[in-house]
N, C-alpha and C positions, 0 to 999 in steps of 0.2 A: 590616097585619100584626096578630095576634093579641097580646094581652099575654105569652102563654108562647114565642112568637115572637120579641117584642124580648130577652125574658131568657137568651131560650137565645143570642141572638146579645152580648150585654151579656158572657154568661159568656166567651166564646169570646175576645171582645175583651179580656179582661183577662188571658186565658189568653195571650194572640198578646203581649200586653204585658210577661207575666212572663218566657215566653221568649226576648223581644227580649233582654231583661236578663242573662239569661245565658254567660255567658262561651263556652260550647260549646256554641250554640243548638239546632244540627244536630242532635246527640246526644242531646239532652233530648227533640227534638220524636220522634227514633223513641224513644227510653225510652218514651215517653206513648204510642207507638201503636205500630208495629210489634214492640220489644221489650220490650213491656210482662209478659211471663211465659216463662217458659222454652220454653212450647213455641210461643209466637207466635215466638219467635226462632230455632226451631229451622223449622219451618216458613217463614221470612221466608230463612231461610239455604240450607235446599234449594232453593226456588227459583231463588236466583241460583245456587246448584250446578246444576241443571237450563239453565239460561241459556249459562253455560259449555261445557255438553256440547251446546250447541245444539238445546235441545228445538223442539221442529215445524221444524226446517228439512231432516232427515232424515239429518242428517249434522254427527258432531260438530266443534265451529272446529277444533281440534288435529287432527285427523283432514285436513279442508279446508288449513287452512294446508301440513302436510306433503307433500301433493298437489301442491296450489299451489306449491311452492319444486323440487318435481324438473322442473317445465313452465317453470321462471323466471316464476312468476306470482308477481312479489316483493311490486305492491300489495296485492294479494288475500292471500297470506297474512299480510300486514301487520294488513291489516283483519280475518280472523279471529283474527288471536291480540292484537289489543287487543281485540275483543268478550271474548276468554276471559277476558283477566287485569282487563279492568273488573268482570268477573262474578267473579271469585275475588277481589277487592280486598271487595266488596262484604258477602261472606261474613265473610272477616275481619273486615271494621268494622262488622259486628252482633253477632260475636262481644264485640269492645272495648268495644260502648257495653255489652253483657249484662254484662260482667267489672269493667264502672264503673259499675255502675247503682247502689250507696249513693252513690256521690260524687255521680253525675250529680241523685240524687232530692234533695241535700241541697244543691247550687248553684239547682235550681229551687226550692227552699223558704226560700231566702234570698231570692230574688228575689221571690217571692211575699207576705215579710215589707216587702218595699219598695214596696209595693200601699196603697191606701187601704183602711180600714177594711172596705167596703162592700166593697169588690172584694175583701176576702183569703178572708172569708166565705163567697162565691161562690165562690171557688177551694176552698178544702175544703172545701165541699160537692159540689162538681163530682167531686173528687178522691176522697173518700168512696164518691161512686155509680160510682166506676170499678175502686175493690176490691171494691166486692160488686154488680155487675151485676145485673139482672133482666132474664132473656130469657124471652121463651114460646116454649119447647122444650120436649120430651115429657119430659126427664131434668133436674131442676135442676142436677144436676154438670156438665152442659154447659156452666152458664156460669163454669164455674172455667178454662176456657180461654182466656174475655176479658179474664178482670178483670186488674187493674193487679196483680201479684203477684211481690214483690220474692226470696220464696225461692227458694232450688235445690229443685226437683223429679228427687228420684232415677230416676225411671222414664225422665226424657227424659236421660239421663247418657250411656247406649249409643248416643244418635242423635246426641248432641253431638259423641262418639269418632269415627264411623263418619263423619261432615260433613268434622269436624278433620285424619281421615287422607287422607279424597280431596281433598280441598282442597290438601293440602300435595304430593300428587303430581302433581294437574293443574296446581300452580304451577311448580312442575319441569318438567314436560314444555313450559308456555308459555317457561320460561324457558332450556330449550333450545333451542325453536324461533326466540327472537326472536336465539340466539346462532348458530347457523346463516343463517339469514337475512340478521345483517352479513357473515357470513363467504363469504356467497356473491352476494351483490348483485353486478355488476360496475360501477354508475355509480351516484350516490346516487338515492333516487328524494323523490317530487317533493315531502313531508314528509319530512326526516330525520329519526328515530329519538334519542329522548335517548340518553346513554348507556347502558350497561349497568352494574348490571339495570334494567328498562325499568319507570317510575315508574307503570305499571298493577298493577302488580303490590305493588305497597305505599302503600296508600292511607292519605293522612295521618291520623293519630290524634291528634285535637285534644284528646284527655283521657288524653294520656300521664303529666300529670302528679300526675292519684291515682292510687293506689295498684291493681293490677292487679287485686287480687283483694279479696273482700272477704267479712263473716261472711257467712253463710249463712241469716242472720235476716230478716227483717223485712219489716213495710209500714211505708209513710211515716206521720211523725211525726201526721199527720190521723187515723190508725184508734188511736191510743193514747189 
């Protein structure tokens, strides 16, 4: 391996270390990559919107499951309306980590304070190259969509709405489905169903406990 080789792997591994350290590992590591800017998370969130509605399989789960429940196809629509509500769960908690991301950026900066010397270095530096990106793209505004970028972006505010309102109706609707479904079963089948409402649907939020929302400022403590 090349000397830029072991470095790049050297960064990575102190990076894999800081996150170990933190309390809400999960959420740190999409903060760092999939919701690292308003519109990586809004795009990371239609996706699984798209998921839910059952993209390429020609037919949305909510659509399949209700199908499924007038034929007493009780597994089958079992199994489409957890695909849905994993994929609506999923939605949410890129919302949460978006909606905790000072706290989350400031649990990893603690932990990156408990790094040696050499290693903390390389982490803001790493960190650094990840707010101001260099891509070869024909537009250098291109690369304002990868970089690590801790503000609200007004322009992605309408798509955040638009995500937030169908989300919460296809949560509804899986959540009438999976309430039909007990009420029509006739013999349990062969997983039973936690109670009601069905824990796909509320995916745990392990950074419940900062604060939900937060200023509207900032990059991390590295670009100051």
């Amino acid at each position: 391996a090349s000397e830029s080789d072991v470095a790049y792997a050297d960064r990575f591994a102190a990076l894999a270390e800081a996150v170990d350290a933190c309390a809400h590992a999960e959420d740190v590591v999409l903060l760092l990559s999939t919701c690292r800017n308003s519109w990586m998370t809004v795009n990371a969130q239609f996706k699984d919107l798209r998921i839910a509605l059952g993209a390429g399989q020609g037919h949305d789960l909510i659509s399949v499951a209700l199908y499924e429940l007038r034929r007493d196809g009780f597994e089958t629509a079992r199994s489409a309306l957890g695909k849905a509500g994993a994929a609506l769960a999923e939605v949410k908690g890129k919302g949460s980590v978006w909606g905790n991301r000072e706290a989350l950026m400031e649990e990893f900066e603690a932990a990156v304070e408990g790094l040696s010397l050499r290693d903390r270095r390389r982490l803001e530096l790493l960190i650094k190259r990840q707010e101001q990106p260099t891509v070869s793209l024909s537009h250098a505004s291109h690369a304002s969509f990868l970089a690590l970028d801790l503000r609200e972006v007004p322009e992605a505010q309408p798509a955040v709405r638009e995500i937030a309102k169908a989300a919460a109706s296809l949560t509804a609707l899986v959540s009438v489905g999976l309430a039909l479904l007990d009420l029509l079963r006739p013999t349990p089948i062969s997983t039973p169903l936690p109670p009601f409402p069905h824990p796909l649907l509320s995916r745990p939020n392990p950074t419940s406990t900062p604060a939900q929302t937060a200023p509207a400022a900032s990059q991390s403590r590295f670009s100051r």
